[in-house]
PyMOL Python script that loads the backbone (N, CA, C, O; Angstrom):
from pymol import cmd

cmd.read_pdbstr("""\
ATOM      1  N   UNK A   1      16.971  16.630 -24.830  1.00  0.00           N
ATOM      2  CA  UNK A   1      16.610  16.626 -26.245  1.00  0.00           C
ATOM      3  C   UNK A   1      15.517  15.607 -26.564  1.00  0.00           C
ATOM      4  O   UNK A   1      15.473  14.552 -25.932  1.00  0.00           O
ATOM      5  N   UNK A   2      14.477  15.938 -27.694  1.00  0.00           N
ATOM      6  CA  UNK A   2      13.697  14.685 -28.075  1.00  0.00           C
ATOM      7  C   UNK A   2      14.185  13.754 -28.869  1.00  0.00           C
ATOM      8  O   UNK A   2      14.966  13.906 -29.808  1.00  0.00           O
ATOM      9  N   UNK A   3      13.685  12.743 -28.453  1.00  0.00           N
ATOM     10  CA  UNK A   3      14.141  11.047 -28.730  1.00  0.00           C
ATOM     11  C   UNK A   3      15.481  10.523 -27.939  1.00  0.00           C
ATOM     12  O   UNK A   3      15.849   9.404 -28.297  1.00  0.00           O
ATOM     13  N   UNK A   4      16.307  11.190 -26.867  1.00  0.00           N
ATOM     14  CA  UNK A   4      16.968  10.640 -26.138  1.00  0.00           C
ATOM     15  C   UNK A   4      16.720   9.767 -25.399  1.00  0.00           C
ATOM     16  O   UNK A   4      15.508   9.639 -25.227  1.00  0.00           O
ATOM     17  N   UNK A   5      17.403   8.999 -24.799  1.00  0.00           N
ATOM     18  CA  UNK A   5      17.531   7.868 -24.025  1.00  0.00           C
ATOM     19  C   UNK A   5      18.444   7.785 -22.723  1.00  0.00           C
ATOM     20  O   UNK A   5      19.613   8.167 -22.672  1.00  0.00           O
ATOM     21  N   UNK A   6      17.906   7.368 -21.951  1.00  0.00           N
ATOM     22  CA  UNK A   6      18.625   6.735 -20.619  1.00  0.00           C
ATOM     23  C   UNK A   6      18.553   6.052 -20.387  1.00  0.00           C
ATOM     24  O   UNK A   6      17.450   5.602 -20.698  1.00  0.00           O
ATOM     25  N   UNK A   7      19.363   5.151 -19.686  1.00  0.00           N
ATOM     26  CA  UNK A   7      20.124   4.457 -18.835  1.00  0.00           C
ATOM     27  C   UNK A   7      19.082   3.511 -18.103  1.00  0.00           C
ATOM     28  O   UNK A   7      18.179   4.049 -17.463  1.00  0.00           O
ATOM     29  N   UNK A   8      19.143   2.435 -18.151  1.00  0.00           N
ATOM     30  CA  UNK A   8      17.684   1.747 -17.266  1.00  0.00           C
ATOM     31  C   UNK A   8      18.836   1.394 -15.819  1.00  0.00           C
ATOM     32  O   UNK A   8      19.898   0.774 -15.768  1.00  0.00           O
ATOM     33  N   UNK A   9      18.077   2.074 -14.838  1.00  0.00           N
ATOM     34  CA  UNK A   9      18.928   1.770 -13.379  1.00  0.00           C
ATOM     35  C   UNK A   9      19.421   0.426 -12.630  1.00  0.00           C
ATOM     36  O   UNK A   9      20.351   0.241 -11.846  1.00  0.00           O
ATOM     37  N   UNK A  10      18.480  -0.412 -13.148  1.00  0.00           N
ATOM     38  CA  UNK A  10      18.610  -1.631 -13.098  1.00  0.00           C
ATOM     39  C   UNK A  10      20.279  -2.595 -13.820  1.00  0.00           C
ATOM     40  O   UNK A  10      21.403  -2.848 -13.386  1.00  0.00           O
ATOM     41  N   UNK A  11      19.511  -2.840 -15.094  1.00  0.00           N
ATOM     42  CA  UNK A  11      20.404  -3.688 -15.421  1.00  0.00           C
ATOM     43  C   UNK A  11      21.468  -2.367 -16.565  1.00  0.00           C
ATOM     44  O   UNK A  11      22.665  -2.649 -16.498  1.00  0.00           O
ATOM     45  N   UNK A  12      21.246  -1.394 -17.282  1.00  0.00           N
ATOM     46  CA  UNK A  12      21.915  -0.349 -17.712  1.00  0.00           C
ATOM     47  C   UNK A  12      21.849  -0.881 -19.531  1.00  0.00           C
ATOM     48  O   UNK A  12      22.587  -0.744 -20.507  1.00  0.00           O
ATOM     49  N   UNK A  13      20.842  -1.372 -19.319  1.00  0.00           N
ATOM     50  CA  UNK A  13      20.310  -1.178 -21.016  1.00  0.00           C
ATOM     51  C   UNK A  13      19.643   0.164 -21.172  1.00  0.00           C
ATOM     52  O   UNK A  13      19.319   0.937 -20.270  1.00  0.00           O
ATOM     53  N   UNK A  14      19.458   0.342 -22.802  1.00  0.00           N
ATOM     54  CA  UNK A  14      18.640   1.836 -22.991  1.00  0.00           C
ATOM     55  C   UNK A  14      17.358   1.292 -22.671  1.00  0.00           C
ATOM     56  O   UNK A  14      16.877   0.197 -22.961  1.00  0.00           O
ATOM     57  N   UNK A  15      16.686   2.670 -21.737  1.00  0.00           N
ATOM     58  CA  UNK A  15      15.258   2.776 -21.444  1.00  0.00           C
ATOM     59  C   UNK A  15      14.680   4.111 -21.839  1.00  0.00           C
ATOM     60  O   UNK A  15      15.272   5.166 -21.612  1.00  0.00           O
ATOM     61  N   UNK A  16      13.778   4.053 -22.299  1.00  0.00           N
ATOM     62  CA  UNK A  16      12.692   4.862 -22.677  1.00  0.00           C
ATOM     63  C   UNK A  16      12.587   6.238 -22.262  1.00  0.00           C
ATOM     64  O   UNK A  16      12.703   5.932 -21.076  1.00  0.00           O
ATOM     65  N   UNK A  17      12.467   7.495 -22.220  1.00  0.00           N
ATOM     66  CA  UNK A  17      12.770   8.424 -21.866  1.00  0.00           C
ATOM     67  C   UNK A  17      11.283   8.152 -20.804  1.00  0.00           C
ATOM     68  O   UNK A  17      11.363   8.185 -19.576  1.00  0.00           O
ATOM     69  N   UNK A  18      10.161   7.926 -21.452  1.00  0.00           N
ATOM     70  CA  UNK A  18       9.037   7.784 -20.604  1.00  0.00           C
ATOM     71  C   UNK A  18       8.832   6.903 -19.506  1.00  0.00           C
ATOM     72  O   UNK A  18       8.029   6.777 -18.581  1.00  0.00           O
ATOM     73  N   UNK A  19      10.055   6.226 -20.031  1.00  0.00           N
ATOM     74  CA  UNK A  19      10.178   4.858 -18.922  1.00  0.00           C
ATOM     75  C   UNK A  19      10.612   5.087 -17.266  1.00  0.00           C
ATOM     76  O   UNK A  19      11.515   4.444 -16.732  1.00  0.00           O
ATOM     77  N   UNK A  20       9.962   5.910 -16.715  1.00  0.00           N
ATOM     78  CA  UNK A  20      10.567   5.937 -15.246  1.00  0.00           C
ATOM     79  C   UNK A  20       9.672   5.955 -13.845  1.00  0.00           C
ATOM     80  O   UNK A  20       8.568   6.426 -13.569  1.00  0.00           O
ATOM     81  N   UNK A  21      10.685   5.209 -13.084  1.00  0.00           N
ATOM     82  CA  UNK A  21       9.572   5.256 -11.651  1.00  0.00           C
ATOM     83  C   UNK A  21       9.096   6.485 -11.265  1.00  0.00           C
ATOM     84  O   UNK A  21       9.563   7.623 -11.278  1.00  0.00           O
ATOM     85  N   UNK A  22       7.520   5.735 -10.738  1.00  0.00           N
ATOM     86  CA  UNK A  22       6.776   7.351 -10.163  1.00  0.00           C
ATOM     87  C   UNK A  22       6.973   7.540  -8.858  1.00  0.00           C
ATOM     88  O   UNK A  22       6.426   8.329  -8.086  1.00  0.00           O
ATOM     89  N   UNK A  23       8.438   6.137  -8.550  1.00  0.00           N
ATOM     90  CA  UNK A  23       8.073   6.761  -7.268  1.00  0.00           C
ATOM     91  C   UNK A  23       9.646   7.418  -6.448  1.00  0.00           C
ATOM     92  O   UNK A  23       9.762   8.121  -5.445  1.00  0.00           O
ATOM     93  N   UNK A  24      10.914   6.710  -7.565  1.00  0.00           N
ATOM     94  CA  UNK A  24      11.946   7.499  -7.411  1.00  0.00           C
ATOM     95  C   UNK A  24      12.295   8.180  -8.816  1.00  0.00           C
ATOM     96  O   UNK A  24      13.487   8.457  -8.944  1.00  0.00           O
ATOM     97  N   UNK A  25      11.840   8.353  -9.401  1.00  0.00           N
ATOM     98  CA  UNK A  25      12.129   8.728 -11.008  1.00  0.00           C
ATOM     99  C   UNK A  25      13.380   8.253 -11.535  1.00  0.00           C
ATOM    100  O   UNK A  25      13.874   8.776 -12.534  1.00  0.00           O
ATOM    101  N   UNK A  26      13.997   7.169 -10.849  1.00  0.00           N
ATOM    102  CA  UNK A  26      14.930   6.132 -11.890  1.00  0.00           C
ATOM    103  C   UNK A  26      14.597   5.892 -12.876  1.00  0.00           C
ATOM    104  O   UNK A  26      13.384   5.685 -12.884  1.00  0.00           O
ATOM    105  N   UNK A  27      15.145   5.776 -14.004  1.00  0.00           N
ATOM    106  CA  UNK A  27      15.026   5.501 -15.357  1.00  0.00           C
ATOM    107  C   UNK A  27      14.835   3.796 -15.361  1.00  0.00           C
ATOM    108  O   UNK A  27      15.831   3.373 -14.772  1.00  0.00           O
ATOM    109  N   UNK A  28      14.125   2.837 -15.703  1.00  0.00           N
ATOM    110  CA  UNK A  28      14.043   1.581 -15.397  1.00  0.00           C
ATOM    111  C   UNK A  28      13.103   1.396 -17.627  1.00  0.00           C
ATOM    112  O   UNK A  28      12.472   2.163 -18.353  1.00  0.00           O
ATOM    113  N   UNK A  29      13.606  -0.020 -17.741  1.00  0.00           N
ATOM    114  CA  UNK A  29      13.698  -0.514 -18.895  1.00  0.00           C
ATOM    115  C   UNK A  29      12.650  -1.510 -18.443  1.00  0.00           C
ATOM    116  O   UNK A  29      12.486  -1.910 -17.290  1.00  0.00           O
ATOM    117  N   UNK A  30      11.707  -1.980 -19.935  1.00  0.00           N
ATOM    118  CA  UNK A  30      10.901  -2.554 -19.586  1.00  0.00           C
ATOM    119  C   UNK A  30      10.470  -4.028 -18.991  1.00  0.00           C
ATOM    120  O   UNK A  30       9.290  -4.330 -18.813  1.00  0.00           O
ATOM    121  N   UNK A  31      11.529  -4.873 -18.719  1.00  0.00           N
ATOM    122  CA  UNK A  31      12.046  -5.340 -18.394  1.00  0.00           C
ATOM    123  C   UNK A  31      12.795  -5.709 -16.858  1.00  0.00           C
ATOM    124  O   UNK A  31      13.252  -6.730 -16.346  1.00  0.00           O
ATOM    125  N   UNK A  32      12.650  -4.345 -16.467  1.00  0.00           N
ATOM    126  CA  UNK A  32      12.479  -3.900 -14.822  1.00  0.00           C
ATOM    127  C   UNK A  32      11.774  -3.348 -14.347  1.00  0.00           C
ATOM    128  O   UNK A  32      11.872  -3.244 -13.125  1.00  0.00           O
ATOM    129  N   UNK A  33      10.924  -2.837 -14.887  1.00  0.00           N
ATOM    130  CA  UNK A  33       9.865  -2.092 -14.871  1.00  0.00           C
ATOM    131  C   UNK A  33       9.266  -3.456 -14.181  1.00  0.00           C
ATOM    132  O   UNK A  33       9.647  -4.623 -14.269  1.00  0.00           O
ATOM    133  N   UNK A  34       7.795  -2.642 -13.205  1.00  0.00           N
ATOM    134  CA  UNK A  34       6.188  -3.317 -12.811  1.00  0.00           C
ATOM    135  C   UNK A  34       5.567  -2.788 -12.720  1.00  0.00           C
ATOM    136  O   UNK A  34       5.881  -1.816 -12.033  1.00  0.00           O
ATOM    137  N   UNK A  35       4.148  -2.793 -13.227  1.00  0.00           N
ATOM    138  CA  UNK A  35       3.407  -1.674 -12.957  1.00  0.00           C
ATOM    139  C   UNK A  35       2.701  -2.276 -11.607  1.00  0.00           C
ATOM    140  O   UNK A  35       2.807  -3.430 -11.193  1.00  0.00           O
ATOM    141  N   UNK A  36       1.951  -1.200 -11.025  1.00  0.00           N
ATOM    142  CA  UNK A  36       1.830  -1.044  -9.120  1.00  0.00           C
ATOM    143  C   UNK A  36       0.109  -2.043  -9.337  1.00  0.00           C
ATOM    144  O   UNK A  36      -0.670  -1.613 -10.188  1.00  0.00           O
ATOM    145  N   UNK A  37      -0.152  -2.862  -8.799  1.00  0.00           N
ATOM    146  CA  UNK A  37      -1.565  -3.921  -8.686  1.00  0.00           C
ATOM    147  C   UNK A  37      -2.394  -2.838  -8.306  1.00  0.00           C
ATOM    148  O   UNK A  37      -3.498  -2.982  -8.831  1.00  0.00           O
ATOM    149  N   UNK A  38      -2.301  -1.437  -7.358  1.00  0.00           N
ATOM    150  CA  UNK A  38      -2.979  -0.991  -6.937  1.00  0.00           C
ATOM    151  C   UNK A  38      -3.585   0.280  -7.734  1.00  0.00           C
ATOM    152  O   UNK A  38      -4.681   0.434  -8.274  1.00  0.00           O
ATOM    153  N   UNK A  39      -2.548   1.067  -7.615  1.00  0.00           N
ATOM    154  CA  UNK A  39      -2.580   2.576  -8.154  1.00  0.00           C
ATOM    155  C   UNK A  39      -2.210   2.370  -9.925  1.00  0.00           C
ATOM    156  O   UNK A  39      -2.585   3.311 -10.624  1.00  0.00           O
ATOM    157  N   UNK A  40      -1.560   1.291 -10.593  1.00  0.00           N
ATOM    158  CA  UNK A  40      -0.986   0.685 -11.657  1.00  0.00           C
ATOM    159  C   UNK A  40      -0.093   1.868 -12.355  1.00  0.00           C
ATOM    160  O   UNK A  40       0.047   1.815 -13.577  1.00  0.00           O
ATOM    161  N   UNK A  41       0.420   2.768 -11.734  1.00  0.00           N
ATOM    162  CA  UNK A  41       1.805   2.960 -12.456  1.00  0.00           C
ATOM    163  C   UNK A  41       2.879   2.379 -12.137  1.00  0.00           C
ATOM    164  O   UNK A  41       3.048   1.519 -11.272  1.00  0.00           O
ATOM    165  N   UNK A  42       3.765   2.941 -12.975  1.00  0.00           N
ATOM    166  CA  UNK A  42       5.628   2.228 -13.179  1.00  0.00           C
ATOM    167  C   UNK A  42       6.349   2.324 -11.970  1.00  0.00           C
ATOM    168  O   UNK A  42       6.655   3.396 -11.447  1.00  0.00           O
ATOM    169  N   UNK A  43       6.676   0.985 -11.438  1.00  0.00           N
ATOM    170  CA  UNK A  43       7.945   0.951 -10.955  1.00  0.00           C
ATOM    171  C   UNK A  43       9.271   0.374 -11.112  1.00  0.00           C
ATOM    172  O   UNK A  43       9.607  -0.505 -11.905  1.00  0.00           O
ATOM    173  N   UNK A  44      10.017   1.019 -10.204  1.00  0.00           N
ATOM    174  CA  UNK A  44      11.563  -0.122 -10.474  1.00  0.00           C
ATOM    175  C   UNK A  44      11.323  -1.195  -9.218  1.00  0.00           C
ATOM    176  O   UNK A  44      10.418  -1.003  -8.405  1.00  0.00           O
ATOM    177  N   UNK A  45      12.275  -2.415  -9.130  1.00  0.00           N
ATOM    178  CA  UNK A  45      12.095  -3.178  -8.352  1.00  0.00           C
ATOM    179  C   UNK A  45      12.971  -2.669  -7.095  1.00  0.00           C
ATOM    180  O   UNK A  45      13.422  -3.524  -6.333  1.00  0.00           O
ATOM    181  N   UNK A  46      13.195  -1.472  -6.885  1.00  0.00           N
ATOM    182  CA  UNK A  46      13.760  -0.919  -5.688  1.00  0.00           C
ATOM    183  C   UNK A  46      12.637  -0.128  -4.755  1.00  0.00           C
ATOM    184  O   UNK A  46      12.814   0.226  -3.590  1.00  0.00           O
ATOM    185  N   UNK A  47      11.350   0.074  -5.610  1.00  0.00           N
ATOM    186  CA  UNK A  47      10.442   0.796  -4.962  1.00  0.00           C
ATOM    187  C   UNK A  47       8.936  -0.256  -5.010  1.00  0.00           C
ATOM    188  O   UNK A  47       7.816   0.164  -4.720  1.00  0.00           O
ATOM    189  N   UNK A  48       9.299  -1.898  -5.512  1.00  0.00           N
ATOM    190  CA  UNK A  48       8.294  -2.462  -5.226  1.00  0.00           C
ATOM    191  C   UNK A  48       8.348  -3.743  -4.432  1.00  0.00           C
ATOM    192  O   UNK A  48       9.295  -4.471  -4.134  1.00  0.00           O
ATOM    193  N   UNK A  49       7.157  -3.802  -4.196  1.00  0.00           N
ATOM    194  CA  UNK A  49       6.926  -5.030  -2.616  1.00  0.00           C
ATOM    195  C   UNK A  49       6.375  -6.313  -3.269  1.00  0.00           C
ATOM    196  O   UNK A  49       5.785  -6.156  -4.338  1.00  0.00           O
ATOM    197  N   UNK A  50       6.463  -7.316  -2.871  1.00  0.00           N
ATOM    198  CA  UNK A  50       5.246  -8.422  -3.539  1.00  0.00           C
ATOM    199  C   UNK A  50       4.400  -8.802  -2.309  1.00  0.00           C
ATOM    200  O   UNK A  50       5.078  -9.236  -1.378  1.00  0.00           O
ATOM    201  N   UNK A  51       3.285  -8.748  -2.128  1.00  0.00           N
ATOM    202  CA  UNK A  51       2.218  -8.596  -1.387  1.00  0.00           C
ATOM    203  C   UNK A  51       1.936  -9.665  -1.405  1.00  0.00           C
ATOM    204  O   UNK A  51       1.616  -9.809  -2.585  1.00  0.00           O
ATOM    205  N   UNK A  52       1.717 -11.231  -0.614  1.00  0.00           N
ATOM    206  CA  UNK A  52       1.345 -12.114  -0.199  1.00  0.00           C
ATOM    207  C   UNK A  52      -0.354 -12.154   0.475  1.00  0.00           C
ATOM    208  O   UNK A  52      -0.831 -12.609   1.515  1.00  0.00           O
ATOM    209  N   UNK A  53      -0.891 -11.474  -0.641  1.00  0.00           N
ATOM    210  CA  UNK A  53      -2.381 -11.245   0.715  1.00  0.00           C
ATOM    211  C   UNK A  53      -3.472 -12.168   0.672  1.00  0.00           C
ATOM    212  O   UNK A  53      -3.233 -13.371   0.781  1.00  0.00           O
ATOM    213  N   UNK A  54      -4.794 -11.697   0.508  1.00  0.00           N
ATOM    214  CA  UNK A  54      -5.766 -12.620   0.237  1.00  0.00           C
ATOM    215  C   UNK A  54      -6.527 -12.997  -1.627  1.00  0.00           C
ATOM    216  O   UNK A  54      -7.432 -13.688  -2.096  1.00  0.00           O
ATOM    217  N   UNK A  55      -5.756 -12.301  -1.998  1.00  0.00           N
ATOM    218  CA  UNK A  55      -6.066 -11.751  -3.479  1.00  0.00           C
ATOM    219  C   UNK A  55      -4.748 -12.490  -4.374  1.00  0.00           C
ATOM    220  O   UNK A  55      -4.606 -12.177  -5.556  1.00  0.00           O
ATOM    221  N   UNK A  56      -3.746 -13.548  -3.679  1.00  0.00           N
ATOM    222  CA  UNK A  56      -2.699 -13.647  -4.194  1.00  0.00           C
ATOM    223  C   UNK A  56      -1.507 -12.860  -4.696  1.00  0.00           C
ATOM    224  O   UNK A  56      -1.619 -11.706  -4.283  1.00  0.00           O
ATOM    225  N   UNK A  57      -0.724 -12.973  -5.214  1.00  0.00           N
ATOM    226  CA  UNK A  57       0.575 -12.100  -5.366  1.00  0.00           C
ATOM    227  C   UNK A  57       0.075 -11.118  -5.714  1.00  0.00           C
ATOM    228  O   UNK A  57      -1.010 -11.140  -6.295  1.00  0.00           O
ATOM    229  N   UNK A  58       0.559 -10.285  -5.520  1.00  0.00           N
ATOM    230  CA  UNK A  58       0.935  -8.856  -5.893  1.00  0.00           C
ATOM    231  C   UNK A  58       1.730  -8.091  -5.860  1.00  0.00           C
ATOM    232  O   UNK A  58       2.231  -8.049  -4.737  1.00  0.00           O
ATOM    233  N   UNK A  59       2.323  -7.130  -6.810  1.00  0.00           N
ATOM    234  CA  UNK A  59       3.425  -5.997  -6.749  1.00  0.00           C
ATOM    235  C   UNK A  59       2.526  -4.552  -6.802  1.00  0.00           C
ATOM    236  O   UNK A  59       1.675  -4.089  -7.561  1.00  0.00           O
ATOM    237  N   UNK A  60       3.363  -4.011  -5.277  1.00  0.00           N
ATOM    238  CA  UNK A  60       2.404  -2.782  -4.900  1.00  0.00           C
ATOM    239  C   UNK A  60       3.962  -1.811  -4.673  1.00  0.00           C
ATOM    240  O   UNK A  60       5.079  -2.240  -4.384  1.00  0.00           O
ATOM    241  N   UNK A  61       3.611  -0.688  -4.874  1.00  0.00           N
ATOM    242  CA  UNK A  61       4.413  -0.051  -5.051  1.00  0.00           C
ATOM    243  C   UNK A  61       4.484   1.104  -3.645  1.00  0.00           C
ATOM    244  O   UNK A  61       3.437   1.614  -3.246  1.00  0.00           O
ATOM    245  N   UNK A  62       5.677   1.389  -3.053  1.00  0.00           N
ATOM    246  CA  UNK A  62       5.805   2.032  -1.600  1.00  0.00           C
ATOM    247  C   UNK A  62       4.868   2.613  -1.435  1.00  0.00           C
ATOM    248  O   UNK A  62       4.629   2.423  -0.243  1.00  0.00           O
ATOM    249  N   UNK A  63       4.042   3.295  -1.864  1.00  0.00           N
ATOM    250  CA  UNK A  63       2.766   4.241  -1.645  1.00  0.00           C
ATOM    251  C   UNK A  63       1.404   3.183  -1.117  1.00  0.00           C
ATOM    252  O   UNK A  63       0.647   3.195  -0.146  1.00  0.00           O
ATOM    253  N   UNK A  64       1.561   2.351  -2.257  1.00  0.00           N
ATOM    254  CA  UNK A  64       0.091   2.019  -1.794  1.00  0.00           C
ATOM    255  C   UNK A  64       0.399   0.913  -0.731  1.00  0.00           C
ATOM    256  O   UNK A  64      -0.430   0.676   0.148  1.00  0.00           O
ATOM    257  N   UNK A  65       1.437   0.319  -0.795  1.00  0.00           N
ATOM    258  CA  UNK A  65       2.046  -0.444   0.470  1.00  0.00           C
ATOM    259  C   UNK A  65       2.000  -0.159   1.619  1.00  0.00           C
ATOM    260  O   UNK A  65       1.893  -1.150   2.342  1.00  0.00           O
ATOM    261  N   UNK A  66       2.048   1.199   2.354  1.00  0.00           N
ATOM    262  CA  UNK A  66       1.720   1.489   3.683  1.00  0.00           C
ATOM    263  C   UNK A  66      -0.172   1.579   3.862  1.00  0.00           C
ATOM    264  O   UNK A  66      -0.761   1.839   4.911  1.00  0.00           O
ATOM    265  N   UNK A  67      -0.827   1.278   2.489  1.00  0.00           N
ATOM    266  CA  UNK A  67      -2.220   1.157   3.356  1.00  0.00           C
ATOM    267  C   UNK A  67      -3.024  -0.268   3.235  1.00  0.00           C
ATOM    268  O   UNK A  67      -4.206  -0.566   3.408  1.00  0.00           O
ATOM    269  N   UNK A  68      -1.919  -0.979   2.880  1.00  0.00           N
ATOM    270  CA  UNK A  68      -2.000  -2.735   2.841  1.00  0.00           C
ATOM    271  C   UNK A  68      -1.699  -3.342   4.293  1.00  0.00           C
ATOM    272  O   UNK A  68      -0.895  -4.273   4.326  1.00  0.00           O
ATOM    273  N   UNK A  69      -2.306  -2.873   5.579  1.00  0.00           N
ATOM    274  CA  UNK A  69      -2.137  -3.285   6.935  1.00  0.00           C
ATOM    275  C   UNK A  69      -2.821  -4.431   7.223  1.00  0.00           C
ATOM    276  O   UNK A  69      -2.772  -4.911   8.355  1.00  0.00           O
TER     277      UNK A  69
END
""", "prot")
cmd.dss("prot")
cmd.show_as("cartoon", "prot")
cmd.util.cbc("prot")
cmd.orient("prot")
């Protein structure tokens, strides 16, 4: 239905219907949410990395993480 709500996977506050990972489509609240340093969509912190590189921290998300060698 429009204007429903789910469940943020994380901590289980309401999240956003738009609010979900692109990369498991968990429902994640903004608040758990990161968006990806690389590709910059939404993730949950189950599908993101923090990247220690030459550019300083970063949160990269499983996708763009396998071409960070």
């Amino acid at each position: 239905p429009v204007g429903a709500s789910k469940a943020c996977s994380s901590c289980v506050r309401t999240a956003d219907v738009k609010e979900a990972c692109t990369q498991c489509d968990q429902f994640v609240c903004q608040n758990c949410s990161s968006l990806c340093s690389c590709c910059n969509t939404v993730i949950c912190s189950l599908c993101s990395t923090l990247d220690y590189g030459d550019v300083g921290e970063q949160v990269l998300c499983n996708g763009c993480l396998i071409f960070q060698v």
